[in-house]
NUKOLZA-366619 format. One record per residue (C-alpha): x, y, z. Coordinates in steps of 0.5 Angstrom, whole numbers, plus 500, padded with zeros to 3 digits. Layout:
BEGIN
@xx:X, yy:Y, zz:Z;
...
// end
This chain:
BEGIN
@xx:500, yy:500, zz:500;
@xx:503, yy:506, zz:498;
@xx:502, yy:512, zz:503;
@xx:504, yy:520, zz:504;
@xx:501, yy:524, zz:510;
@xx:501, yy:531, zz:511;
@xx:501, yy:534, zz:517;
@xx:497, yy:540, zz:518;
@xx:498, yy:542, zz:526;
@xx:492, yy:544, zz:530;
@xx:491, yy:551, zz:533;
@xx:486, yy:550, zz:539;
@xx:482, yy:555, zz:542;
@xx:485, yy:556, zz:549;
@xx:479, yy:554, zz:553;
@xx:474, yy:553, zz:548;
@xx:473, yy:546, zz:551;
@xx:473, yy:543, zz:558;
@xx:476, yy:536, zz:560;
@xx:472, yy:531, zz:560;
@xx:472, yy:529, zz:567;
@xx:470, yy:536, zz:570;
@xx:463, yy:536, zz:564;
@xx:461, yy:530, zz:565;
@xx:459, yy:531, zz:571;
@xx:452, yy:533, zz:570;
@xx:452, yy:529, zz:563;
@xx:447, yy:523, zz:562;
@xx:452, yy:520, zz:558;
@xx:459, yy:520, zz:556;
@xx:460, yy:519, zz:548;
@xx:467, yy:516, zz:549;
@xx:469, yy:515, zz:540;
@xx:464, yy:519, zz:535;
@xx:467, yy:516, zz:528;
@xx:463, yy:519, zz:522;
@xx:467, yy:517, zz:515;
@xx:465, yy:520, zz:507;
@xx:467, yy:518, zz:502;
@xx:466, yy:519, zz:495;
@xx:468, yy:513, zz:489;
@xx:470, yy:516, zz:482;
@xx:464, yy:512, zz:480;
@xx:459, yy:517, zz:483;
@xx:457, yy:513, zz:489;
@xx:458, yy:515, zz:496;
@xx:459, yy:512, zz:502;
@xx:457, yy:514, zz:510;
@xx:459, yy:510, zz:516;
@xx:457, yy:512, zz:524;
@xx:462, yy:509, zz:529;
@xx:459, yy:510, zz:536;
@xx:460, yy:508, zz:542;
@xx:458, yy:510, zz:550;
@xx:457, yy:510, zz:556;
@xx:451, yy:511, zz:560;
@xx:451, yy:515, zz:567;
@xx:443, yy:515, zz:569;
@xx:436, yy:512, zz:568;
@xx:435, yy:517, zz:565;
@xx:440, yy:516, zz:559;
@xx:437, yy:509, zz:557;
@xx:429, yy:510, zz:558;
@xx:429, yy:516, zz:554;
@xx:436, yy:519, zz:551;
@xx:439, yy:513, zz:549;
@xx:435, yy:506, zz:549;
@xx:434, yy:506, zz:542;
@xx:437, yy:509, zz:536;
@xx:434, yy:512, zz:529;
@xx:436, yy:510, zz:522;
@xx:432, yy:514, zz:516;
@xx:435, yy:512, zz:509;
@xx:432, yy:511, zz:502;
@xx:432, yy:503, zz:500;
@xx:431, yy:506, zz:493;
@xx:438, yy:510, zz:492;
@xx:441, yy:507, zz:499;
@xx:442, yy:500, zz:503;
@xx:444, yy:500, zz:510;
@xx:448, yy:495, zz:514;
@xx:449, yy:494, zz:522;
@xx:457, yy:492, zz:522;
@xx:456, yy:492, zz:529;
@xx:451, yy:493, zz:535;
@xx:453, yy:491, zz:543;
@xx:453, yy:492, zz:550;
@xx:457, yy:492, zz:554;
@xx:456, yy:491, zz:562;
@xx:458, yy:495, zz:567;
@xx:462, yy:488, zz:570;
@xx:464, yy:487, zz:563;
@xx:460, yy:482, zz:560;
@xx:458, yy:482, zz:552;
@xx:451, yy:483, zz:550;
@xx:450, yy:482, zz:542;
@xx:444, yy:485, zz:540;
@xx:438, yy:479, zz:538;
@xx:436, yy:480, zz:530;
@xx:429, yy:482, zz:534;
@xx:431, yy:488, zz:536;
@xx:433, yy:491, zz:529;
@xx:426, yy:494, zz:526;
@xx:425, yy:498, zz:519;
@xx:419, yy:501, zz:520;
@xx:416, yy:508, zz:517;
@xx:419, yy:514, zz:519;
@xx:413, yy:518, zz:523;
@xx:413, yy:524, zz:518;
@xx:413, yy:520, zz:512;
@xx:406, yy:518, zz:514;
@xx:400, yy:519, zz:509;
@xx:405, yy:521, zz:504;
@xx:405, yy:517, zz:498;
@xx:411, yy:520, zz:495;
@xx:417, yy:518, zz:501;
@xx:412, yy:512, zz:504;
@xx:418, yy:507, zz:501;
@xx:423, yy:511, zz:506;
@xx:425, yy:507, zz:513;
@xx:427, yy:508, zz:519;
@xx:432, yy:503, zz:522;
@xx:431, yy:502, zz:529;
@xx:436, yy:499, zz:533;
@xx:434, yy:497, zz:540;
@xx:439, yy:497, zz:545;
@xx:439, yy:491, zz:550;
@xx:443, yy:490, zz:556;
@xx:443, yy:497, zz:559;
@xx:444, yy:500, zz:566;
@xx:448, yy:505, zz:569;
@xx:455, yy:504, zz:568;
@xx:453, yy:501, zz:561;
@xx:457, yy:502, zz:555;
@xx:454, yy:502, zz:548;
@xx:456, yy:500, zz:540;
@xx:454, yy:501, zz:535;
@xx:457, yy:502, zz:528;
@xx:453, yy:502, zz:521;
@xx:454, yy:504, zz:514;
@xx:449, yy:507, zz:509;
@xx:452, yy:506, zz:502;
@xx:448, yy:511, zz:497;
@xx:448, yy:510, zz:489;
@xx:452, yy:514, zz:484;
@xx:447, yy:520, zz:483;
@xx:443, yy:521, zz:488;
@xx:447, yy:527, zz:491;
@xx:449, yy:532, zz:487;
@xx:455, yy:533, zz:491;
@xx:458, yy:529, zz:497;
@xx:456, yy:534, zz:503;
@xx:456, yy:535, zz:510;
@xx:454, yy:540, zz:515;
@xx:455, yy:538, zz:521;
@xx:454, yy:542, zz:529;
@xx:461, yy:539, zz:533;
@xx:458, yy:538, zz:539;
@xx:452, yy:533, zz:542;
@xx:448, yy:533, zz:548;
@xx:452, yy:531, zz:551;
@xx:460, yy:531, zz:552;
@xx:465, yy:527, zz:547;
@xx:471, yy:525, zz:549;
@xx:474, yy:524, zz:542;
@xx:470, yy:526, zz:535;
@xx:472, yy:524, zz:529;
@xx:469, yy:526, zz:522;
@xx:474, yy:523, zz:515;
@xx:472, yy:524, zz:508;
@xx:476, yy:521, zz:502;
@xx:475, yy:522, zz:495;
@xx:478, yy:521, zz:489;
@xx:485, yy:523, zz:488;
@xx:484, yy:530, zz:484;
@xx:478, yy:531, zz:487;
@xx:477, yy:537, zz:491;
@xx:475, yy:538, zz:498;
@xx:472, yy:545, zz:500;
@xx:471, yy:545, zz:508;
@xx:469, yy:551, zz:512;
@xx:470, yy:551, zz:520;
@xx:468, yy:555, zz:525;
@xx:469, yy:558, zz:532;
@xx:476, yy:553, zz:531;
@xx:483, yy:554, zz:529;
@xx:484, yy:548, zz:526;
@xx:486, yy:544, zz:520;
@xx:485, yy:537, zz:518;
@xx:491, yy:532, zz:516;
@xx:491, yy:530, zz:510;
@xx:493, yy:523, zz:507;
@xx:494, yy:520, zz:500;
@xx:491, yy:512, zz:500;
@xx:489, yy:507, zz:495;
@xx:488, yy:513, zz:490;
@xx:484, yy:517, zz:495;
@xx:486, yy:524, zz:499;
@xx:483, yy:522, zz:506;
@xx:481, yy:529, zz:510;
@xx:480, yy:526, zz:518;
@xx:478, yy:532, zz:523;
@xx:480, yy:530, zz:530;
@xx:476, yy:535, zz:536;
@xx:478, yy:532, zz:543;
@xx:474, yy:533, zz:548;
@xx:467, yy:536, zz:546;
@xx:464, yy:540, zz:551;
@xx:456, yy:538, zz:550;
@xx:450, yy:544, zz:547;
@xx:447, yy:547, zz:552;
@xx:439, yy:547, zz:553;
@xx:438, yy:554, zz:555;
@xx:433, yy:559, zz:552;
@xx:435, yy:564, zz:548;
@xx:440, yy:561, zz:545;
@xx:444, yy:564, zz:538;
@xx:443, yy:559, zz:531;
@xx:447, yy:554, zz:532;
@xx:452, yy:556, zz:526;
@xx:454, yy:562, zz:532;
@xx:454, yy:559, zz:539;
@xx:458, yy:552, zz:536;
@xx:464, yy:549, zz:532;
@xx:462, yy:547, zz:526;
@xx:464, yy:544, zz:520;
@xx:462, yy:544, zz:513;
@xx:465, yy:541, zz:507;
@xx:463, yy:539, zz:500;
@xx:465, yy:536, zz:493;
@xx:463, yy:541, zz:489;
@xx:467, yy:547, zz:486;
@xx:463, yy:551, zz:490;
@xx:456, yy:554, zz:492;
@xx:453, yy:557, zz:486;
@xx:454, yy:550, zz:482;
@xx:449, yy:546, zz:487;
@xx:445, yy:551, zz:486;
@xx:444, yy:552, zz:480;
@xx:443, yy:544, zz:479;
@xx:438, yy:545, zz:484;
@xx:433, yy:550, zz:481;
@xx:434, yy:547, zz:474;
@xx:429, yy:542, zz:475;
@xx:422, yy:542, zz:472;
@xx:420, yy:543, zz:479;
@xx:423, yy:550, zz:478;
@xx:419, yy:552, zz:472;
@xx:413, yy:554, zz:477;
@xx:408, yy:552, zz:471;
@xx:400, yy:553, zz:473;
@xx:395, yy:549, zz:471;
@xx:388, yy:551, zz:470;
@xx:385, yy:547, zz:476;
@xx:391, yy:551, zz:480;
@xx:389, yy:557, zz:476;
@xx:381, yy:557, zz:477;
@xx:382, yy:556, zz:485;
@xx:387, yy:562, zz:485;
@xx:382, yy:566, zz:482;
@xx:376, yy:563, zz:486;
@xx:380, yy:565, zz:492;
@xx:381, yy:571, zz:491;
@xx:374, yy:574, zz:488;
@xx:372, yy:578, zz:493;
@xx:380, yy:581, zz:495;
@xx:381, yy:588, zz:493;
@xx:388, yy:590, zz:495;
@xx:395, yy:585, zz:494;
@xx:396, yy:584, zz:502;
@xx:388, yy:581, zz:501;
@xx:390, yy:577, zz:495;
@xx:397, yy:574, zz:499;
@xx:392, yy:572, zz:505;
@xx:388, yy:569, zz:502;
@xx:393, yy:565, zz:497;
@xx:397, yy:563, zz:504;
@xx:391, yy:561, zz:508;
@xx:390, yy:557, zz:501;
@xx:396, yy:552, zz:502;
@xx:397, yy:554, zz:509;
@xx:389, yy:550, zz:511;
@xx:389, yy:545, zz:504;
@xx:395, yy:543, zz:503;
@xx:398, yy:537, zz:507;
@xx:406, yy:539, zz:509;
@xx:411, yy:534, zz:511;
@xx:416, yy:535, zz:515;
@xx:422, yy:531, zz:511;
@xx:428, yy:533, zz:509;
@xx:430, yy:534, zz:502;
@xx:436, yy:530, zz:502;
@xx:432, yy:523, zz:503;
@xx:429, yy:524, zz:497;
@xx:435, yy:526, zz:493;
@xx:433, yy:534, zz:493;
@xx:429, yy:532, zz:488;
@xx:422, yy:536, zz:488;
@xx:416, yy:535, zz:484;
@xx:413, yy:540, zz:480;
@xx:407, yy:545, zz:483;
@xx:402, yy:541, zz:480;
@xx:404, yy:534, zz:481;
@xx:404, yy:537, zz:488;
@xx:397, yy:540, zz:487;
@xx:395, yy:534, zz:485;
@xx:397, yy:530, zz:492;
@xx:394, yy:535, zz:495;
@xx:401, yy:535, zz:500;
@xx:409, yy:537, zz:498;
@xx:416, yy:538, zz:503;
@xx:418, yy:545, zz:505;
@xx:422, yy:546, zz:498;
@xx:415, yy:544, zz:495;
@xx:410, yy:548, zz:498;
@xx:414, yy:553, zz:497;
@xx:414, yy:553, zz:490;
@xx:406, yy:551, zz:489;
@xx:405, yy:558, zz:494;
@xx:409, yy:563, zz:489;
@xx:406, yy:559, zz:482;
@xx:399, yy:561, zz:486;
@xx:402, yy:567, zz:488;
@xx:404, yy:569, zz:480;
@xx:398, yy:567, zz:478;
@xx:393, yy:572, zz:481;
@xx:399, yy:577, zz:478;
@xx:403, yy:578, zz:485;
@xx:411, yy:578, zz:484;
@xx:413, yy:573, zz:488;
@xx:419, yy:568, zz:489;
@xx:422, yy:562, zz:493;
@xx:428, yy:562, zz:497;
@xx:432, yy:559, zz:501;
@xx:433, yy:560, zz:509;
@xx:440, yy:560, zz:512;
@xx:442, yy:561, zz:520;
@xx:446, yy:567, zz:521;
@xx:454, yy:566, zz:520;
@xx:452, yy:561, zz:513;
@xx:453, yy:559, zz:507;
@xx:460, yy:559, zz:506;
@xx:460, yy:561, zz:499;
@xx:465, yy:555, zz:497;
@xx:464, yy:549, zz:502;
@xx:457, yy:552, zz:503;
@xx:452, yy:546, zz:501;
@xx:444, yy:544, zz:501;
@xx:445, yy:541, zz:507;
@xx:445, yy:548, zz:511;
@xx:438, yy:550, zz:509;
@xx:434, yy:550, zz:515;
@xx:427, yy:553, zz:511;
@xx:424, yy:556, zz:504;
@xx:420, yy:562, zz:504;
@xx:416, yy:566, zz:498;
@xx:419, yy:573, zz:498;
@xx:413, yy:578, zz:496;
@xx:414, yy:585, zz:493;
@xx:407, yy:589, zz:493;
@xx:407, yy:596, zz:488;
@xx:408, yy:600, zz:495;
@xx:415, yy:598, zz:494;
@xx:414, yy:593, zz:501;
@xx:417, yy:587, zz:501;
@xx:414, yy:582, zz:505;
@xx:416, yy:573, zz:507;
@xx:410, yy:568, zz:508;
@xx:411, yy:561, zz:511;
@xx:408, yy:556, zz:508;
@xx:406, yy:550, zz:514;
@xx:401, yy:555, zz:517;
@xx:396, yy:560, zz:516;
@xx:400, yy:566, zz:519;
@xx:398, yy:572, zz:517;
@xx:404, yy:576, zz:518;
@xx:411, yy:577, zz:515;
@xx:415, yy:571, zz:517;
@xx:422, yy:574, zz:516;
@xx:420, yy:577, zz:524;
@xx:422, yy:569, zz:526;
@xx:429, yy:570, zz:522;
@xx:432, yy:577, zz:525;
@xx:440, yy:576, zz:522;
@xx:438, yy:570, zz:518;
@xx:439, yy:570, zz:510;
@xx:436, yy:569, zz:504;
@xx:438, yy:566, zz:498;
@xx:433, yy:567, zz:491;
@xx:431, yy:560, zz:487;
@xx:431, yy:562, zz:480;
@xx:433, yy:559, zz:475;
@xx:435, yy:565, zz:471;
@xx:440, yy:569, zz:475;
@xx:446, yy:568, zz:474;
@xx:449, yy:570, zz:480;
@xx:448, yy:568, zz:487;
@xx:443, yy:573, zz:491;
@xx:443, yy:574, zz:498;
@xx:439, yy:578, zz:503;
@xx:440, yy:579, zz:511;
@xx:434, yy:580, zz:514;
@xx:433, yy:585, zz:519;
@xx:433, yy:585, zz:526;
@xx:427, yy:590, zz:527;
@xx:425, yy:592, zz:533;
@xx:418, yy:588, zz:537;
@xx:414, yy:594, zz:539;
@xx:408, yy:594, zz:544;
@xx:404, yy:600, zz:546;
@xx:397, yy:600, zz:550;
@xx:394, yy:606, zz:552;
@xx:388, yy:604, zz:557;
@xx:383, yy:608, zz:561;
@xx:379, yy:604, zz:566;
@xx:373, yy:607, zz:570;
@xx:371, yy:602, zz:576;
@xx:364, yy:601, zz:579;
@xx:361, yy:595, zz:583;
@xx:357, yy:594, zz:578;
@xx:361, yy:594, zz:571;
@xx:368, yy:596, zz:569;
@xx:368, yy:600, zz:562;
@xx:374, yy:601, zz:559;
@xx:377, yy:604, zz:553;
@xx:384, yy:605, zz:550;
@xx:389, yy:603, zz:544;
@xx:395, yy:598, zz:543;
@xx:400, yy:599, zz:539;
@xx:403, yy:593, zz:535;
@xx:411, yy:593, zz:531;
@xx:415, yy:588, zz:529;
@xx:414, yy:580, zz:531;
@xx:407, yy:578, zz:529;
@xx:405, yy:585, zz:528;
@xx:402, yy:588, zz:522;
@xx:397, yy:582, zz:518;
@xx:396, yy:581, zz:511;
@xx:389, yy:582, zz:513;
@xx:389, yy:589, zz:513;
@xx:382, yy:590, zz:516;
@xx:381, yy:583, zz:520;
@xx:381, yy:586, zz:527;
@xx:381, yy:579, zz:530;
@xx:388, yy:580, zz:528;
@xx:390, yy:585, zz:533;
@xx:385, yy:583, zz:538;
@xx:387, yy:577, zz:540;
@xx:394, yy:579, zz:541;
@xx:391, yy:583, zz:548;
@xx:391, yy:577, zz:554;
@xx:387, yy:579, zz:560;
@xx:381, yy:583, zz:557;
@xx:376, yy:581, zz:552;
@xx:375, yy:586, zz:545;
@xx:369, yy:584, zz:541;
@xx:371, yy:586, zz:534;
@xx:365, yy:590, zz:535;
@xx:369, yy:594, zz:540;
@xx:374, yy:597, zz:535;
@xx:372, yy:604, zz:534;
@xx:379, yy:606, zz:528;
@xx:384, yy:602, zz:525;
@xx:389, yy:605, zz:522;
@xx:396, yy:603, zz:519;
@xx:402, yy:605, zz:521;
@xx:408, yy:605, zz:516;
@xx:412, yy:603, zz:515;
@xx:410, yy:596, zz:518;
@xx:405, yy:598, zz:525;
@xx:398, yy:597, zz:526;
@xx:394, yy:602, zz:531;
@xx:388, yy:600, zz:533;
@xx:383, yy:603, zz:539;
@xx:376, yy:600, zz:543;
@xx:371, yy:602, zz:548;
@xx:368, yy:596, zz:552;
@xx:363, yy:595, zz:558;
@xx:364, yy:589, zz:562;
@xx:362, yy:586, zz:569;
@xx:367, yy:588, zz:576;
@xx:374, yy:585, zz:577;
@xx:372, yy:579, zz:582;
@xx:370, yy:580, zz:589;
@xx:375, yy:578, zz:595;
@xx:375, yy:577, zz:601;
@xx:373, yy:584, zz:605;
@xx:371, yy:589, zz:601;
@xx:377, yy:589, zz:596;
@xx:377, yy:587, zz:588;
@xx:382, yy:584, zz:583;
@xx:384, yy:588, zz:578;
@xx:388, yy:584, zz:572;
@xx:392, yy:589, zz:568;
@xx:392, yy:587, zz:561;
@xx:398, yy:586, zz:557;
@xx:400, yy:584, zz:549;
@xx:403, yy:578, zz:546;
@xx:410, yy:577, zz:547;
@xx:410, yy:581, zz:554;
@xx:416, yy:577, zz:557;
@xx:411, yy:576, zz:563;
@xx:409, yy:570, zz:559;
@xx:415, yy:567, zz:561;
@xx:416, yy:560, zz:563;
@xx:420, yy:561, zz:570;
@xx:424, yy:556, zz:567;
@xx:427, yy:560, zz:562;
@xx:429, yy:565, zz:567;
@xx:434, yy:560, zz:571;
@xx:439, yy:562, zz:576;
@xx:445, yy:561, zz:571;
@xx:447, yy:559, zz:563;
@xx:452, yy:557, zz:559;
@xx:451, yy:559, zz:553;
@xx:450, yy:567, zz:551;
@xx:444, yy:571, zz:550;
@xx:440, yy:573, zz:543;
@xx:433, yy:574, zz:544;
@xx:432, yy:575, zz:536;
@xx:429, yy:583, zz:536;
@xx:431, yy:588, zz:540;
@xx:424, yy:590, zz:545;
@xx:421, yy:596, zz:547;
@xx:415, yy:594, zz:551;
@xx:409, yy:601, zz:554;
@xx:404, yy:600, zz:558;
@xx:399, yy:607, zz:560;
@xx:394, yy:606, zz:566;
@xx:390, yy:610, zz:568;
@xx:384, yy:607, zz:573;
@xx:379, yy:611, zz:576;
@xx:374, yy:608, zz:582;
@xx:368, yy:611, zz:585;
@xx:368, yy:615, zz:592;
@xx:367, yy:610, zz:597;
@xx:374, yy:606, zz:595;
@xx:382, yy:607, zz:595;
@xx:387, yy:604, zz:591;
@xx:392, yy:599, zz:594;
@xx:398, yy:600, zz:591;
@xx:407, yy:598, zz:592;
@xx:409, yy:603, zz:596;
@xx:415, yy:605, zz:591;
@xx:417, yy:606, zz:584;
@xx:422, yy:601, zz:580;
@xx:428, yy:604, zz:577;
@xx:432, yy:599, zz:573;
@xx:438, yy:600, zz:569;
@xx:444, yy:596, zz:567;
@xx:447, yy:594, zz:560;
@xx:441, yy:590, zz:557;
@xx:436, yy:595, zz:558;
@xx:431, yy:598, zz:563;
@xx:425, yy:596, zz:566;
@xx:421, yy:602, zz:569;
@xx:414, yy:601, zz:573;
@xx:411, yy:608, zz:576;
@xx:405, yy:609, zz:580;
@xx:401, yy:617, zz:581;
@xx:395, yy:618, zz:585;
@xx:390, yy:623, zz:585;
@xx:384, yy:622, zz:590;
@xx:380, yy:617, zz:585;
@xx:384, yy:617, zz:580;
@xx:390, yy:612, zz:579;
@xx:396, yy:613, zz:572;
@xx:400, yy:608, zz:572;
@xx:406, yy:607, zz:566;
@xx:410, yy:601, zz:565;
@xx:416, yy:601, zz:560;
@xx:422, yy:595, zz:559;
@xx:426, yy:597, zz:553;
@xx:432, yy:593, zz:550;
@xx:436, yy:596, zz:546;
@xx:441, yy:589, zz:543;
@xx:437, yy:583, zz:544;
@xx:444, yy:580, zz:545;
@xx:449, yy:579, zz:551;
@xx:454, yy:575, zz:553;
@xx:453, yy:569, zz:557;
@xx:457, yy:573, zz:563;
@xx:452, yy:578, zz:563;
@xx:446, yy:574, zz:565;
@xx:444, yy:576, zz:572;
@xx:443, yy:583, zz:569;
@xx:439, yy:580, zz:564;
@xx:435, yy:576, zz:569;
@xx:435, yy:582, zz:574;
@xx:431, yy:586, zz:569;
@xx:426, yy:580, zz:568;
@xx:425, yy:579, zz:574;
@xx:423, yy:585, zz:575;
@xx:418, yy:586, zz:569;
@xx:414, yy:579, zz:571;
@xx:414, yy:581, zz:580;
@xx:406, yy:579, zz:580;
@xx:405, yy:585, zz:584;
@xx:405, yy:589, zz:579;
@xx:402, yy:586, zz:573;
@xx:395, yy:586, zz:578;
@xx:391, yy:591, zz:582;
@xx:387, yy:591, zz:588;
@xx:381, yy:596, zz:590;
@xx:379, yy:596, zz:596;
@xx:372, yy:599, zz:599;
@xx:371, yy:604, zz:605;
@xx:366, yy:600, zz:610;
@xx:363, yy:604, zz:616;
// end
C-alpha cells in the first residue's frame, strides 16, 4: 500500500472545551468515540458509516436518550448494514443485539404520504443497558451513483452530550477537491494519499455538550461546525438544484381557477396574498421531510397540487406558482441560519427552510411561510437570517440579510370601575414580531394579541395602519367588575399584549446558563393605565417605584394617584437582544423584575363604615 501523509498542526481554541471528567459530571452519558466517515467513489457512489460507542451514566439515558437509536434512509437509492451493534455491561460481560431488536419501519413523517412511503427507518433497540453500560454501534449506509449531487456534509460539533473523541473522515478520489468550511476553531485536517483516495480525517477531542438554555444563538453562531462538499463550489449546486422542471413554476388550469376563485372577493394585494397563503396553509397537507432522503428531487407544483401534499421546498414552489397566478410578484427562497453558507463549502444540506418572498407595488417586500395560516410577515421569525433567491434565470447568486427589527408594543387603556361593571377604552400599538396582518381589516387579528381583556371586533371604533409596518387599533368595551375577594376588596388584572416577557415559563429564566443570549429582536414594550373608581373606594398599590437600569436594557413601572384617579406607566426596553453568557444575572435581573406579580395586578378596596 503506497501511503503519504501531511500533516497539518492544529491550532485550538484555548479554553473553548473543558476536559471530559469535570463536563461529564451533570452529563446523562459519555460518548467515548464519535466516528462519522464519507466517501465519494469515481464511479459516483458514496458511502456513509457511524462508529458510536458510549457509556450510560443515568436511568434516564436508557429510558428516554439512548434505548434506542433511528436510521432513516431510502431503499430505493441507499442499502443499509448494521456491521456491529453490542452491549457491554457494566461488569463487562458482552450483550450482542438479537436480530429482533433491528425493526425497519415508517419513518413518523413520511405517514399519509404516497410519495416518501418507501422510506425506512431502522430502529435498532439496544438491549442489556444499566447505568454504567457501555453501548456500540456502527453502520454503513451505501448510497447510489447520482442521488446527491454532490457528497456534502453539515455537521453541529458538539452532541447532547460531552464526547471524549469525535472524528469525521472524508475521502475522495485523487484529484477530486474538497471544500471544507470550520467555524469557531483554529483547526485543519490531516491529509492523507491511500489506495487513489485523498482522505480528510478532522479530529475534535473533547466536545463540550450543547447547552439546553433559552434564547440561545442558531447553531452555526454558538457552536463549532463543520462544512464540506465536493462540489467546486455553492453556486454549481445551486444551480443544479433549480434547473429541474420543478423550477418552471408551470400553473394548470385546475391551479389557476381555485386562485382566482379565492381571491374573488380580495380588493387589495396584501388580501390577494392571504388569501393564496391560507389556501396552501389549510388545503394542503406539508410533511416535514428533509429534502436530502429524496435526493433533492422536487415535484412539480402541479403534481403537488394533485396529491394535495409536498416537503417545504415543494409548498413553496406550489404558493409562488399561485401567487403568480393572480398577478403577484412572487419568488421561492431558501432560508440560511446566520453565519452561512459559505460560498464555497456551503451545501444544500445548510438549508434550514424555504419562503416566498413577495413584493407589492407600494415597494413592501414581504416573506410567507407555507406550514401554516400565518398572516404576518415571516421574516420576523428570522432576524439576521439569509435568503438566498431560487431562479433559474439569474446568473449569480442572490442574498438578502433580513433585518433585525424592533418587537414594539404599546397599549393605552382608560379604565372606570364600578361594583356593577367596569368600562374601558383604550389603544394597542403592534410592530415587529406577529404585528401587522395580510389581512389589512380583520380586527380579529389584533384583538386576539391583547391577553387579560376580552375585545369583540365589535368594539374596534378605528384601525388605521402605521407605515412602514405597524397597526394602531383603539376600542370601547363594558363589561362585569373585576372578581370580589374577601373583605371589600376587588382584583383587577392588568392586560398586556402578546409577547409580554410575562408570559415566560419560569424555566426560561434559570439561576445560571451556559451559552449567550440573542432574544432575535430588539424589544420596546409600553403600557399606559389609567383606573379611575367611585367614591367609596381606594386603590391599594406598592409603595415604591421601579427604576432599573444596566447594560441589557431598562424596566420602569411607575404609580401616580389623585384622589380616585390612579396612572400607572409600565416601560421594559431592549435595545440589542444579545448579550454574553457573563451578563445573564443582568439580563434576569431586568425579567425578574418585569414578571413581579405585584405589579401586573391591581387590587381596589372598598371603604366599609
Amino acid at each position: 500500500m503506497n501511503k503519504k501523509r501531511y500533516y497539518i498542526w492544529a491550532l485550538w481554541l484555548v479554553g473553548l472545551f473543558a476536559s471530559s471528567p469535570t463536563i461529564a459530571q451533570k452529563s446523562d452519558a459519555i460518548i467515548n468515540r464519535l466516528e462519522k466517515h464519507y466517501t465519494l467513489f469515481p464511479d459516483g457512489r458514496m458511502q456513509y458509516r457511524e462508529v458510536k460507542n458510549l457509556t450510560l451514566k443515568t436511568h434516564y439515558a436508557f429510558h428516554r436518550s439512548y434505548g434506542e437509536s433511528f436510521i432513516l434512509f431510502n431503499p430505493e437509492a441507499q442499502t443499509l448494514s448494521i456491521d456491529k451493534a453490542y452491549t457491554l455491561m457494566a461488569d463487562g460481560k458482552k450483550v450482542e443485539t438479537p436480530k429482533n431488536a433491528f425493526n425497519a419501519v415508517l419513518p413518523r413523517t413520511c405517514s399519509n404520504f404516497p410519495r416518501a412511503a418507501h422510506l425506512r427507518e431502522m430502529v435498532v433497540t439496544h438491549t442489556g443497558l444499566e447505568v454504567g453500560a457501555t453501548i456500540h454501534l456502527d453502520y454503513v449506509i451505501d448510497t447510489r451513483a447520482g442521488f446527491f449531487p454532490a457528497l456534502m456534509g453539515n455537521l453541529t460539533l458538539p452532541q447532547e452530550d460531552p464526547v471524549k473523541e469525535m472524528k469525521v473522515v472524508v475521502r475522495l478520489p485523487e484529484g477530486t477537491p474538497l471544500n471544507y468550511h470550520i467555524t469557531k476553531l483554529r483547526t485543519a485536517p490531516e491529509i492523507m494519499q491511500e489506495d487513489g483516495f485523498t482522505v480528510y480525517t478532522f479530529t475534535f477531542p473533547n466536545l463540550a455538550p450543547r447547552s439546553h438554555d433559552q434564547w440561545q444563538p442558531t447553531e452555526g453562531e454558538e457552536y463549532p461546525t463543520l462544512t464540506f462538499s465536493s462540489s467546486k463550489d455553492l453556486h454549481r449546486l445551486i444551480d443544479r438544484y433549480v434547473n429541474q422542471e420543478a423550477f418552471q413554476l408551470k400553473c394548470s388550469p385546475a391551479m389557476l381557477q381555485a386562485a382566482t376563485e379565492k381571491t374573488k372577493e380580495a380588493t387589495t394585494e396584501k388580501e390577494k396574498i392571504s388569501a393564496i397563503q391560507s389556501l396552501v396553509a389549510n388545503e394542503i397537507r406539508h410533511f416535514n421531510i428533509a429534502e436530502k432522503h429524496l435526493g433533492y428531487q422536487l415535484r412539480t407544483p402541479e403534481q403537488v397540487w394533485q396529491s394535495n401534499g409536498g416537503t417545504k421546498a415543494e409548498n413553496a414552489l406550489l404558493l409562488t406558482t399561485l401567487l403568480r397566478a393572480v398577478d403577484l410578484r412572487a419568488t421561492p427562497v431558501a432560508l440560511f441560519a446566520p453565519g452561512t453558507p459559505h460560498k464555497r463549502a456551503g451545501n444544500l444540506n445548510e438549508i434550514i427552510n424555504y419562503l416566498v418572498e413577495v413584493k407589492t407595488k407600494d415597494g413592501q417586500t414581504s416573506y410567507l411561510a407555507t406550514n401554516r395560516e400565518h398572516h404576518t410577515d415571516a421574516s420576523e421569525e428570522y432576524p439576521g437570517y439569509h435568503t438566498l433567491t431560487l431562479d433559474a434565470a439569474i446568473e449569480s447568486l442572490r442574498f438578502t440579510t433580513l433585518p433585525r427589527t424592533s418587537l414594539k408594543r404599546e397599549l393605552q387603556l382608560t379604565l372606570h370601575f364600578t361594583p356593577e361593571e367596569l368600562t374601558t377604552q383604550g389603544t394597542l400599538f403592534l410592530s415587529g414580531k406577529h404585528g401587522p396582518s395580510f389581512k389589512e381589516n380583520d380586527t380579529t387579528e389584533y384583538l386576539d394579541k391583547l391577553k387579560e381583556l376580552s375585545i369583540k371586533p365589535a368594539d374596534v371604533t378605528q384601525l388605521e395602519k402605521i407605515e412602514p409596518k405597524g397597526v394602531k387599533v383603539t376600542f370601547r368595551t363594558s363589561g362585569e367588575h373585576p372578581e370580589e375577594g374577601r373583605n371589600g376588596y376587588y382584583l383587577l388584572s392588568l392586560p398586556h399584549l402578546d409577547s409580554d416577557p410575562i408570559d415566560l415559563q419560569p424555566s426560561t429564566l434559570q439561576e445560571s446558563r451556559t451559552s449567550d443570549i440573542d432574544l432575535g429582536n430588539p424589544l420596546l414594550i409600553s403600557y399606559s393605565f389609567e383606573v379611575n373608581i367611585p367614591e367609596g373606594y381606594r386603590f391599594v398599590i406598592p409603595q415604591t417605584d421601579i427604576r432599573a437600569k444596566n447594560s441589557f436594557g431598562s424596566v420602569e413601572i411607575k404609580y401616580r394617584q389623585r384622589e380616585q384617579r390612579l396612572n400607572i406607566s409600565k416601560r421594559f426596553m431592549v435595545p440589542s437582544p444579545t448579550a454574553k453568557k457573563e451578563h445573564w444575572k443582568e439580563v434576569k435581573t431586568l425579567f425578574d423584575l418585569w414578571r413581579t406579580g405585584t405589579h401586573h395586578q391591581l387590587f381596589i378596596k372598598e371603604e366599609r363604615m
